[in-house]
C-alpha positions as CSV (number, residue, x, y, z in Angstrom):
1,X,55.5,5.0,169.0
2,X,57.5,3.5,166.4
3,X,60.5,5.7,164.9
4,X,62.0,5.8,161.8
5,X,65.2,3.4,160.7
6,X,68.3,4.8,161.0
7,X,69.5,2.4,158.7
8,X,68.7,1.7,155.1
9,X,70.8,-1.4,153.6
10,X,69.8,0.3,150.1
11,X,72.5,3.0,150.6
12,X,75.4,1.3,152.1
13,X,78.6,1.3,150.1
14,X,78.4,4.8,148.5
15,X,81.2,7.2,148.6
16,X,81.8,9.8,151.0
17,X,82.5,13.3,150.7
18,X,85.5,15.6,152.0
19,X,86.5,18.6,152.9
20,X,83.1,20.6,152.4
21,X,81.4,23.6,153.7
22,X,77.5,23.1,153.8
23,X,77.4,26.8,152.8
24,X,78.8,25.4,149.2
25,X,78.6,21.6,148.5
26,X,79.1,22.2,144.6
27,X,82.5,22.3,145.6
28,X,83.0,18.7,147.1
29,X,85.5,15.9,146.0
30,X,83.9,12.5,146.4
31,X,86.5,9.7,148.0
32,X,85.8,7.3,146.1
33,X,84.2,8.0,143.0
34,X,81.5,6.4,140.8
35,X,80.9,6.6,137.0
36,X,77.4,7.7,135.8
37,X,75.4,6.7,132.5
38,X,74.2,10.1,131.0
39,X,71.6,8.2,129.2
40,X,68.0,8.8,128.7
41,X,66.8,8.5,131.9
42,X,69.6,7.8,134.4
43,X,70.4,10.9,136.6
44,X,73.7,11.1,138.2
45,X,72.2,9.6,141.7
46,X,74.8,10.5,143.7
47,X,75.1,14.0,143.1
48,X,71.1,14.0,143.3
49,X,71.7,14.0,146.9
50,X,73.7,17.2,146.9
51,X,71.9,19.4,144.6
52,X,70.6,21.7,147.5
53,X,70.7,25.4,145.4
54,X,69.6,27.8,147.5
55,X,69.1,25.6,150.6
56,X,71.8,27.0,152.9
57,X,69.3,28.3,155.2
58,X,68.4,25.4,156.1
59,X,71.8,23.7,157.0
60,X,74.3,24.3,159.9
61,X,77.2,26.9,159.4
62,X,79.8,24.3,160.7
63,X,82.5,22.7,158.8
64,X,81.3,19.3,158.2
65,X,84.9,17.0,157.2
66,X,82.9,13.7,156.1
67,X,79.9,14.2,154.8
68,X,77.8,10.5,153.5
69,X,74.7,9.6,151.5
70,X,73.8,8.0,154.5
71,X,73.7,11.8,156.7
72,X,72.6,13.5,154.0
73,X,69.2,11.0,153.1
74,X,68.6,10.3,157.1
75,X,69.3,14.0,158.4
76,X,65.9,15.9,158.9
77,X,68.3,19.3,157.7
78,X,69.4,17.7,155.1
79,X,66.3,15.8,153.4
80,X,64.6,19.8,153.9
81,X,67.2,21.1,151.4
82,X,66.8,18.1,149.4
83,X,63.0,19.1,149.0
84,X,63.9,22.7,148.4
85,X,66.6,21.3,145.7
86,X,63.5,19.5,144.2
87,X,61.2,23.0,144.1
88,X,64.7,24.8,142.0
89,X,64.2,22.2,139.4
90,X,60.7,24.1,138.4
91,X,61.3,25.9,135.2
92,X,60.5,30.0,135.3
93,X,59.5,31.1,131.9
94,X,61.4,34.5,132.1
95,X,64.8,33.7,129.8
96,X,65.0,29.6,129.4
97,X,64.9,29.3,125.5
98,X,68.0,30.7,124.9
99,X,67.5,33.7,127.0
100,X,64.2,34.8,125.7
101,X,60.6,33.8,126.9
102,X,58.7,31.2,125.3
103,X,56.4,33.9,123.5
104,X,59.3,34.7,121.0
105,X,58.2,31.4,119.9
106,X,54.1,32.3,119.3
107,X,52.9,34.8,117.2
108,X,53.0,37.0,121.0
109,X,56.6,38.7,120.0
110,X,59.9,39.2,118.1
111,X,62.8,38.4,120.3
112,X,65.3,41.2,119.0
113,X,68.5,39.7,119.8
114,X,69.5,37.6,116.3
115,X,72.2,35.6,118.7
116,X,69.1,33.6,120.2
117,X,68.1,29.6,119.1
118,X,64.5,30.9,119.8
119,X,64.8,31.9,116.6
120,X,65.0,28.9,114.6
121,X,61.4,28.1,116.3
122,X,59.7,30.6,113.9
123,X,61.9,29.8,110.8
124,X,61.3,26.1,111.4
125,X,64.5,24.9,111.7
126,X,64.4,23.0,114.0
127,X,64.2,18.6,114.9
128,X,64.8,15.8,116.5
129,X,68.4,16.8,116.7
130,X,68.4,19.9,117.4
131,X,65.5,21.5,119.6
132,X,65.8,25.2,121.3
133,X,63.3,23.8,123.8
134,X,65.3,20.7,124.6
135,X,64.3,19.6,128.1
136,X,63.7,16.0,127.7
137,X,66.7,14.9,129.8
138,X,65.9,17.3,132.4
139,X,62.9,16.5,133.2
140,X,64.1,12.6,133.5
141,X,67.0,14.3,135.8
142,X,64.0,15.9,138.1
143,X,61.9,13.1,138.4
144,X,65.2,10.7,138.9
145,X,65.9,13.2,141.7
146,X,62.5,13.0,143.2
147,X,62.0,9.4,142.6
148,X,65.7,9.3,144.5
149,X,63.8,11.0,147.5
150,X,60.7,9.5,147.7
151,X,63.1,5.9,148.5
152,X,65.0,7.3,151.1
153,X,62.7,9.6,153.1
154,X,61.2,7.1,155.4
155,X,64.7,6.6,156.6
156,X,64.9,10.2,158.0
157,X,65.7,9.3,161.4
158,X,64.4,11.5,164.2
159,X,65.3,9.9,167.0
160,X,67.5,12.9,167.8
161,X,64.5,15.0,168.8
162,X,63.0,13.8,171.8
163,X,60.3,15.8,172.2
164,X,57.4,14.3,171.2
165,X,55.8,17.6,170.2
166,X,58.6,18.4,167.2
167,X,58.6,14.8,166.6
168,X,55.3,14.6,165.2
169,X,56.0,17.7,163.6
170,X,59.0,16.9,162.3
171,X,57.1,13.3,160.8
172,X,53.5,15.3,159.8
173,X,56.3,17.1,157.5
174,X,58.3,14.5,156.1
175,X,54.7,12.4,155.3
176,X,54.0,16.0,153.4
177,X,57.1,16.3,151.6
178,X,55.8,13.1,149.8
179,X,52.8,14.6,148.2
180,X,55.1,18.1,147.0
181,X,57.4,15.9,145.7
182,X,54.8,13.9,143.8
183,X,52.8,16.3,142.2
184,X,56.1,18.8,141.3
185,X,57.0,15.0,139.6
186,X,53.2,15.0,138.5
187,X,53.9,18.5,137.0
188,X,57.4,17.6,135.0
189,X,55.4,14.8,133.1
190,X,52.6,17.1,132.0
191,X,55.2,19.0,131.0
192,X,56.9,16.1,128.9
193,X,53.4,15.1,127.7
194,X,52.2,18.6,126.8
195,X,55.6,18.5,124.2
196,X,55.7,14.4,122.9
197,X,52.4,12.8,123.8
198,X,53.1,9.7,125.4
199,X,56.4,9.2,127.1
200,X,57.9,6.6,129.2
201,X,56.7,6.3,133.0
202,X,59.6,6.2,135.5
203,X,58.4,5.5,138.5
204,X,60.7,3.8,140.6
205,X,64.9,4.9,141.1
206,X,67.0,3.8,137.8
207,X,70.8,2.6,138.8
208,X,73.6,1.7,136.7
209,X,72.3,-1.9,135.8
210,X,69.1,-0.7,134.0
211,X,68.6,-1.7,130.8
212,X,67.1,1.4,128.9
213,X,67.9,-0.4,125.2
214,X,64.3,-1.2,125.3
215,X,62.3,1.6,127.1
216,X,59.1,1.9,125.6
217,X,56.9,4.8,125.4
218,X,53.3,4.5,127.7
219,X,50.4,5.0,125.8
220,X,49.1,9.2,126.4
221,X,45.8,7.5,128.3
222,X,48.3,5.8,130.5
223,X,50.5,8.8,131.2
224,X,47.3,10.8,131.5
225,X,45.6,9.1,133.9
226,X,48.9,8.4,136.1
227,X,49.1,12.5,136.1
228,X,45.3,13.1,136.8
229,X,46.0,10.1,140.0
230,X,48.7,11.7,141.0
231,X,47.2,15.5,141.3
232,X,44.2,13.2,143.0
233,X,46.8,12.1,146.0
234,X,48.4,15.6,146.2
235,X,45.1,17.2,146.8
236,X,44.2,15.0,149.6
237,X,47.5,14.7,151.3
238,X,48.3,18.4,150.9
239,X,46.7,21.1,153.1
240,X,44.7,24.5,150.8
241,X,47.1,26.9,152.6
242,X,50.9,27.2,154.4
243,X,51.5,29.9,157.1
244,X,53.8,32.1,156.4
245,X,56.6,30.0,157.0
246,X,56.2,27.7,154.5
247,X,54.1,30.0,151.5
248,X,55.5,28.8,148.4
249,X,54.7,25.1,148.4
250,X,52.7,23.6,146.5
251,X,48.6,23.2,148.1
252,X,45.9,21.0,147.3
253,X,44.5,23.8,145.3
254,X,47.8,23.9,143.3
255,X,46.9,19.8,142.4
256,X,43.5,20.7,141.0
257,X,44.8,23.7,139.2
258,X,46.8,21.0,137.4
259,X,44.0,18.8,137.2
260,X,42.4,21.1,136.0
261,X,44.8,22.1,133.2
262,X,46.1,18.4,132.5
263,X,42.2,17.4,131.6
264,X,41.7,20.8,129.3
265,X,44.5,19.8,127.3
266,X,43.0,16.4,127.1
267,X,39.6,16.9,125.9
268,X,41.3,19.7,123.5
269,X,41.6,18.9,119.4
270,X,45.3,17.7,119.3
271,X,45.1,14.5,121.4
272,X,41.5,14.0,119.5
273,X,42.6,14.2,115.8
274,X,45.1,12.2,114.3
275,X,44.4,13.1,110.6
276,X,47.2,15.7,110.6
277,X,49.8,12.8,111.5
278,X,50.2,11.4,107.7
279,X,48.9,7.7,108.9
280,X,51.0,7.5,112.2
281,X,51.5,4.0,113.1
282,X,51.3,4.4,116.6
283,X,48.5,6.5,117.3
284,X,47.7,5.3,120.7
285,X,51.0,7.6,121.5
286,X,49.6,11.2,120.9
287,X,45.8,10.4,120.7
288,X,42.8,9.2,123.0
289,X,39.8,7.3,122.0
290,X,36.5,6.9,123.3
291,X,33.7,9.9,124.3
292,X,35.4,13.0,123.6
293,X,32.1,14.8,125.5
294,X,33.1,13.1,128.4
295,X,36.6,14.4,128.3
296,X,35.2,18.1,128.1
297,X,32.6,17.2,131.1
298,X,35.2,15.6,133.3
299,X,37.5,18.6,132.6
300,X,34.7,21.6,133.4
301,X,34.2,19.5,136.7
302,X,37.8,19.4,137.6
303,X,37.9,23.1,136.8
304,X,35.3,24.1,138.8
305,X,36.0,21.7,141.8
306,X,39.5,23.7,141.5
307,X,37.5,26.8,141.5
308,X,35.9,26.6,144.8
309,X,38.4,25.3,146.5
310,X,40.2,28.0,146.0
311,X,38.3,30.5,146.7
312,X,37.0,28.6,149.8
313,X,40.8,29.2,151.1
314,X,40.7,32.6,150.2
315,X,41.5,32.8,146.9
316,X,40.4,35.9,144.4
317,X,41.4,37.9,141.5
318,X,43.6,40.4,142.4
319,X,42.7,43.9,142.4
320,X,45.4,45.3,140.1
321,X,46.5,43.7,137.5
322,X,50.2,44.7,136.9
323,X,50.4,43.7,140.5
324,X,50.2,40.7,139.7
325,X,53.5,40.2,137.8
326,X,55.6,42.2,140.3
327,X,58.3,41.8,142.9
328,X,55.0,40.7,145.8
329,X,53.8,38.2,142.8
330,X,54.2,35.4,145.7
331,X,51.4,37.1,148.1
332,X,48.8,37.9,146.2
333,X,45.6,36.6,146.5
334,X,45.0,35.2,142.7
335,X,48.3,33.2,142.6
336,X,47.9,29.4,143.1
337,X,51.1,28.6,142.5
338,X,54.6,30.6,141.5
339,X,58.0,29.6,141.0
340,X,60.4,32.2,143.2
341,X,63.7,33.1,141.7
342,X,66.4,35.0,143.5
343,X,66.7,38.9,143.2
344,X,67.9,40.3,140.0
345,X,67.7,42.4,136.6
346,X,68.6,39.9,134.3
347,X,64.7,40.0,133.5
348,X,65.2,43.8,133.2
349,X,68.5,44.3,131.5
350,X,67.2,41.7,128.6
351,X,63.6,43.0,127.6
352,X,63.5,47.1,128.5
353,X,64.0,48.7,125.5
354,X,68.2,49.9,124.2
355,X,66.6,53.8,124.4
356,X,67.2,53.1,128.8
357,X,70.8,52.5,129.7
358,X,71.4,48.5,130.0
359,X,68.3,47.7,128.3
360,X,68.3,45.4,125.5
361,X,65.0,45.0,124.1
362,X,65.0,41.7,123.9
363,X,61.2,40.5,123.6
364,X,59.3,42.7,121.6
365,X,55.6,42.2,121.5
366,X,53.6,41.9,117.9
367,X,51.1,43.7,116.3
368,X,49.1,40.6,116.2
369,X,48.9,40.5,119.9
370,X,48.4,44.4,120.0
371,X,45.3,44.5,117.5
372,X,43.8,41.3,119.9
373,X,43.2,44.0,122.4
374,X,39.6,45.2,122.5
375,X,38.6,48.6,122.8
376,X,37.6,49.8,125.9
377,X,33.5,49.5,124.9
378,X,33.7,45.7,124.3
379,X,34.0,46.4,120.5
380,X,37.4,45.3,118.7
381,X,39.6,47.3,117.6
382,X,40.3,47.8,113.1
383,X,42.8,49.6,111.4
384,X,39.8,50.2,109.3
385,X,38.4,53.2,111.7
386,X,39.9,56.0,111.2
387,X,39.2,57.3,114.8
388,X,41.0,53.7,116.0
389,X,44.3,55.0,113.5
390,X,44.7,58.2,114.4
391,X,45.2,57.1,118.4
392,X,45.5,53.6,118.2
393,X,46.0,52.9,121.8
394,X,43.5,54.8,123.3
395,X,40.4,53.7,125.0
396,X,41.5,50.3,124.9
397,X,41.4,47.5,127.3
398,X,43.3,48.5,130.5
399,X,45.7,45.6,130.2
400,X,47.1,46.9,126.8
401,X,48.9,49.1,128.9
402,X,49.6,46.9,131.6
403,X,51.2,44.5,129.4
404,X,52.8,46.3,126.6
405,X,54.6,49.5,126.0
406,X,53.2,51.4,123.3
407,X,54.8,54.5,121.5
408,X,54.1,57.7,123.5
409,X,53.7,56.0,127.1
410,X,54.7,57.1,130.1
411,X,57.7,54.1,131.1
412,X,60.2,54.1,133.7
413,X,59.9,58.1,134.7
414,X,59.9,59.2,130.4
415,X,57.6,58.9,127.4
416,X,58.7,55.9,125.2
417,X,59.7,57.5,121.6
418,X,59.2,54.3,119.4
419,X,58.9,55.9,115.7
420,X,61.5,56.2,113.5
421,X,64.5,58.3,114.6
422,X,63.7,58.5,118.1
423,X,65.4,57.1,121.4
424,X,63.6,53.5,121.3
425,X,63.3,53.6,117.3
426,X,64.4,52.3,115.0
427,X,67.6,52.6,113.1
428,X,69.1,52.7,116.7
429,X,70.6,49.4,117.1
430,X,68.6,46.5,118.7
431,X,65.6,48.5,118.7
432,X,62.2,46.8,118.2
433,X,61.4,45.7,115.5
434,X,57.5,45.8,116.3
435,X,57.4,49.1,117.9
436,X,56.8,47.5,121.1
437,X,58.4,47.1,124.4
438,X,57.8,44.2,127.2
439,X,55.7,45.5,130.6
440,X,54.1,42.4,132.0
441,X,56.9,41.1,135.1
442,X,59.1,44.3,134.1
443,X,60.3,45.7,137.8
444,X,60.4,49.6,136.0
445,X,61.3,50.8,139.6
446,X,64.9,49.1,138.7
447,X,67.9,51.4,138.5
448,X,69.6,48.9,136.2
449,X,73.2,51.5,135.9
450,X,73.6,50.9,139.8
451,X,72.9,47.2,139.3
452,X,69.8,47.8,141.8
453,X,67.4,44.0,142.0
454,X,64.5,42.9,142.9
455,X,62.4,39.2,143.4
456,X,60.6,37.5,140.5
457,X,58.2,35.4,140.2
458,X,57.2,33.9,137.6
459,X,53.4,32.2,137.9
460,X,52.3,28.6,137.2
461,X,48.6,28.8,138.4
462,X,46.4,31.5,138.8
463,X,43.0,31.5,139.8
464,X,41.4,33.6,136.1
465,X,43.0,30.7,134.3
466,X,40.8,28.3,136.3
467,X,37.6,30.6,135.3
468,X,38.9,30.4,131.6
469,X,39.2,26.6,131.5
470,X,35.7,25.8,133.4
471,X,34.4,28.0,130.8
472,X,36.1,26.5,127.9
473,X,35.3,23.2,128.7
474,X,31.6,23.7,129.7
475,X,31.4,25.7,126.9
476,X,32.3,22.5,124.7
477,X,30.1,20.4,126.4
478,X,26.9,22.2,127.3
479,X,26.7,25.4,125.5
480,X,24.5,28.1,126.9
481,X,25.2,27.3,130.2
482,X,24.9,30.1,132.1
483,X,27.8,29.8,134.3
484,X,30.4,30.4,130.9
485,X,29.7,33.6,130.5
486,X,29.7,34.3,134.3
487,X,33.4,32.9,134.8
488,X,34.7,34.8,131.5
489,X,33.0,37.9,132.9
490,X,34.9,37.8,136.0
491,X,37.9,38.1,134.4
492,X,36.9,40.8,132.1
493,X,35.8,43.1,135.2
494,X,38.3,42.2,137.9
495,X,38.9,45.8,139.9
496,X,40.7,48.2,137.7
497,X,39.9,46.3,134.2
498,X,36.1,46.5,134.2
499,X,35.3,45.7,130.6
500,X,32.3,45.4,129.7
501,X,30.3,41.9,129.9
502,X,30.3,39.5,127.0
503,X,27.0,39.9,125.1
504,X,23.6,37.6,125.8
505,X,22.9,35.2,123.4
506,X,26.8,33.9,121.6
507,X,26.2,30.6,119.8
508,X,29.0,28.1,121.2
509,X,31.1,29.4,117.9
510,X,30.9,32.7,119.0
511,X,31.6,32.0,122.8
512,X,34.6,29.5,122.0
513,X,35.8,32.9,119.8
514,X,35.7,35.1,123.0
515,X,37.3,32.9,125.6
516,X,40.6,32.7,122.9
517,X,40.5,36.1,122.7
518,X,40.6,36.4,126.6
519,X,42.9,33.6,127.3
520,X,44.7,35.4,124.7
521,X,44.8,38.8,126.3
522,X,44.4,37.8,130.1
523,X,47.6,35.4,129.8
524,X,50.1,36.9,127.3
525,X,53.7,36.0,128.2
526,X,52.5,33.0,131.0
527,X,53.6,30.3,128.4
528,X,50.3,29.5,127.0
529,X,49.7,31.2,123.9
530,X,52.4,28.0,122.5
531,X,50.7,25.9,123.7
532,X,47.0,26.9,122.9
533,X,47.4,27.3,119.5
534,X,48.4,23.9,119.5
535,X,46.3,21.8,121.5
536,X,43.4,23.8,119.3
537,X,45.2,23.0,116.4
538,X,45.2,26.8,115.3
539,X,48.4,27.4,114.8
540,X,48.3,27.2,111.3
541,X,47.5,29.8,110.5
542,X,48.2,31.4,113.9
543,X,52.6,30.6,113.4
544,X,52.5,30.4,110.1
545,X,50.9,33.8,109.5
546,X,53.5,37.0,109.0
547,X,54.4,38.4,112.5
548,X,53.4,42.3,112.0
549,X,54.4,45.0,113.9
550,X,53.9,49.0,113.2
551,X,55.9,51.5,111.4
552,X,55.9,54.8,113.1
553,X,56.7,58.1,111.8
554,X,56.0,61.6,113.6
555,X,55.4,64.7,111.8
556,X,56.0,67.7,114.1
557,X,53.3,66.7,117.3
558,X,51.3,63.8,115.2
559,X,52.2,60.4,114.6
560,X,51.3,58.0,111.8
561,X,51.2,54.4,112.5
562,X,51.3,51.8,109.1
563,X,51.5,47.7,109.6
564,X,54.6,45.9,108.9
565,X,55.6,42.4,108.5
566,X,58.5,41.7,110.7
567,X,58.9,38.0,109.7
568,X,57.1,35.6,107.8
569,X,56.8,32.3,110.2
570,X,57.0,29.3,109.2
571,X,54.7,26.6,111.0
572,X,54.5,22.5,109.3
573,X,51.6,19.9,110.9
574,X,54.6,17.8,112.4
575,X,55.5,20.5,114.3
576,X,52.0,20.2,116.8
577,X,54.3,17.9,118.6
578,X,58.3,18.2,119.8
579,X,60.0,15.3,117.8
580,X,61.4,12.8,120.3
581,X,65.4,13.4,121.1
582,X,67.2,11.6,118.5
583,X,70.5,10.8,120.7
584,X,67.7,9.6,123.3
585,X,66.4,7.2,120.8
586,X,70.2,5.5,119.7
587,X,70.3,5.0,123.4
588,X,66.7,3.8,124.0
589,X,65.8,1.8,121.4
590,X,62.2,1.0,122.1
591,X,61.4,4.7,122.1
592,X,59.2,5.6,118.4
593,X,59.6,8.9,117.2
594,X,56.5,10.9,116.7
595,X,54.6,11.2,114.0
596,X,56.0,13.5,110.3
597,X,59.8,13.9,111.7
């Protein structure tokens, strides 16, 4: 049996590093040291290697005195913790725009902290030089990082386990590593693409002697179809399910839930329509060509090939709802794929309203989002019914009040007061300014004045998104289809929802107008209301409409409820795509900025 190299001429002449713990290698002073081009795409290398957050469990306690490139890229602990590193890089969605969720950015909510850059999102300043959402070089950073691992991991050398049983163990896992590493890479250029359209393809290590002066940007077919191969690879070199051991990596399922959601965006309106991009010189950047009806039939396939998959491994909509955004997020059923932060109450401490000691309101849901809701008969809701006024959130869908805290609810062992003058009203300071309060991935259990924590998770795929894509797409592309309304239907009555079943006999207008409304409602605060109105091209008027919210007042026992604007957005065509990084593009010449900025 051949064994791996212990050698790998690529890596000879790096630096060595003193004088560290492996409990805490942030805190190691290299011998020699090395000078690193923060440009576009160059990641510091070097420190690549070390970047193992949260990886101490798998390391040795010891002292290690000399510690090279060489151990750390041919040491089965070490290459581990170099794959774990790689998973910390995934973005949560809980506070990374400035500390507030992405929804403060969609008509979804008001963040109520002023301090915040998520702001200048919804009073459109923002650009190419400055962005709130500015993750350009960190993506590059990731996929240096993993590009980093993907030259050195056949160099793991294992010749120090004899045993031929944890030897091919120990090699079944390294070949494995490959395809994580890949499609988490796979899933940082959707990411870019999702934000800029095209963008350059990295797919080999960068060093200190590239030239980036002249980086281009691929075509979006390109970086499309090196995504949708990619999430192919992953889903044949990566097993459906982990023991318990390893739950948390990514699955086959996970690459054709991103398949799945890669090809959706594809066959959507933005990357078909160009006419919003004032005569855009490059369109082959942010637009396909070719049969659009193709695009919506290749994306209902990779949906429902995602679909059964899944649930052939076991896979099913949970039975409770709010479960699913709590501290077990990780084990239940529905969840594809999360991304598992460490326990805490920052989540907490930010979004519960300033009426509970350490709360701080922070996202604050809309009345746009509210009104959404339907009633609990199927029928929408008006503030034209005088019976839907005088108790406005009653007999309404169930996850209204899994997802939102509403004056007069029962939250975290007290009844919310949200109307004027009482303990999470307004004038009180940092109060919402909606009259709503956060509940979806809100650990209410937390006693934040003892500084008490709990696990987050914050979810990437879930199997009801899968049901709402197949039907979107089929919906597109063969209307009347009987399995649309089927798939939306699940969702609707998943135990403990049970609304009632979308009518017989929607036109496809009327059936595209449903599954909105249920993506809307189903995925509030996941991170894809921003992106959906976009890829639609509805966000004019959707973020450029007045964010409302409701006045409350009580008289004695009753309470009267009026609409309020809270902030009149502004939303401009250019803004359907991020503008590209302007101190990217003084280093990286060949990059073209995207269209109207």
């Amino acid at each position: 049996m051949k064994r791996l190299s212990r050698y790998n001429p690529t890596l000879s002449g790096l630096p060595t590093l003193t004088g560290c713990r492996t409990s805490d290698l942030s805190g190691c002073e290299a011998a020699d040291r090395v000078s690193f081009l923060q440009t576009l795409l160059l990641f510091p290398v070097f420190f690549s290697l070390f970047s193992l957050v949260s990886c101490k469990d798998y390391l040795e306690p010891e002292i290690i005195t000399a510690l090279t490139v060489r151990q750390v890229t041919e040491q089965y602990s070490y290459s581990r913790g170099r794959v774990a590193s790689i998973y910390s890089d995934l973005q949560s969605g809980f506070t990374n725009i400035d500390g507030a969720m992405m929804a403060n950015a969609s008509d979804e909510a008001e963040f109520t902290l002023e301090t915040s850059s998520v702001h200048n999102f919804n009073r459109g300043s923002w650009n190419q030089f400055s962005n709130p959402d500015d993750v350009w070089s960190a993506y590059y950073r990731n996929i240096q990082k993993i590009n980093q691992f993907l030259v050195s991991c056949d160099n793991i050398d294992l010749d120090m386990y004899p045993d031929e049983s944890v030897y091919e163990t120990y090699l079944a896992e390294i070949e494995r590593w490959k395809f994580e590493v890949r499609l988490i890479r796979a899933y940082h250029y959707f990411e870019l693409v999702k934000r800029f359209g095209g963008v350059p393809l990295i797919k080999d290590v960068t060093g200190l002697d590239d030239d980036f002066n002249s980086v281009p940007r691929n075509p979006l077919n390109e970086c499309i179809q090196y995504i949708v191969d990619e999430c192919d690879a992953a889903s044949e070199g990566l097993p459906p399910t982990y023991i318990a051991a390893d739950l948390g990596r990514v699955t086959s399922v996970a690459a054709l839930a991103l398949k799945s959601r890669v090809l959706l965006y594809t066959a959507s309106e933005l990357f078909n329509n160009t006419d919003w991009t004032g005569g855009y010189a490059h369109p082959e950047l942010i637009s396909l060509t070719g049969d659009r009806q193709a695009r919506w039939q290749t994306a209902a396939n990779a949906a429902k090939a995602a679909i059964d998959l899944a649930e052939a491994n076991g896979c099913a909509l949970g039975t409770n709802y709010g479960d699913l955004f709590g501290p077990n997020t990780h084990t239940n059923s529905e969840v594809i794929f999360c991304r598992r932060n460490a326990a805490s109450n920052t989540f907490e401490t930010t979004n519960v309203s300033v009426g509970f000691d350490r709360g701080n309101s922070g996202t604050a849901p809309s009345q746009n989002l509210v009104d959404a809701y339907e009633m609990s008969d199927g029928n929408g809701f008006s503030w034209n019914n005088p019976a839907h006024v005088a108790d406005p959130y009653e007999n309404r869908d169930p996850r209204l009040a899994m997802t939102i805290v509403a004056n007069n609810s029962a939250f975290k062992g007290r009844t919310v007061e949200c109307w004027e003058g009482g303990r999470d009203g307004l004038p009180i300071v940092r109060a919402s300014k909606t009259g709503y309060y956060l509940k979806k991935y809100i650990d209410e259990n937390l006693n934040l004045v003892t500084g008490q924590t709990s696990a987050h998770s914050w979810v990437i795929f879930r199997l009801a998104e899968l049901y709402l894509n197949y039907a979107e797409a089929l919906n597109e592309v063969d209307a009347g289809n009987s399995d649309i309304k089927i798939y939306v239907d699940k969702v609707r009555q998943r135990v403990g929802i049970n609304m009632p079943v979308l009518p017989a006999g929607l036109n496809q207008s009327q059936m595209r107008e449903r599954i909105y409304r249920e993506r809307r409602v189903e995925l509030a605060f996941e991170d894809h209301r921003f992106w959906d109105v976009r890829r639609w091209m509805t966000a004019s008027p959707a973020l450029s409409a007045p964010l409302k919210g409701v006045k409350i007042t009580r008289t004695n026992d009753m309470f009267n409820y009026n609409i309020i604007d809270v902030e009149q957005r502004v939303f401009l065509p250019k803004m359907y795509l991020y503008p590209i990084p302007q101190n990217e593009i003084y280093v990286a010449k060949g990059l073209i900025q995207n269209p109207l900025w």
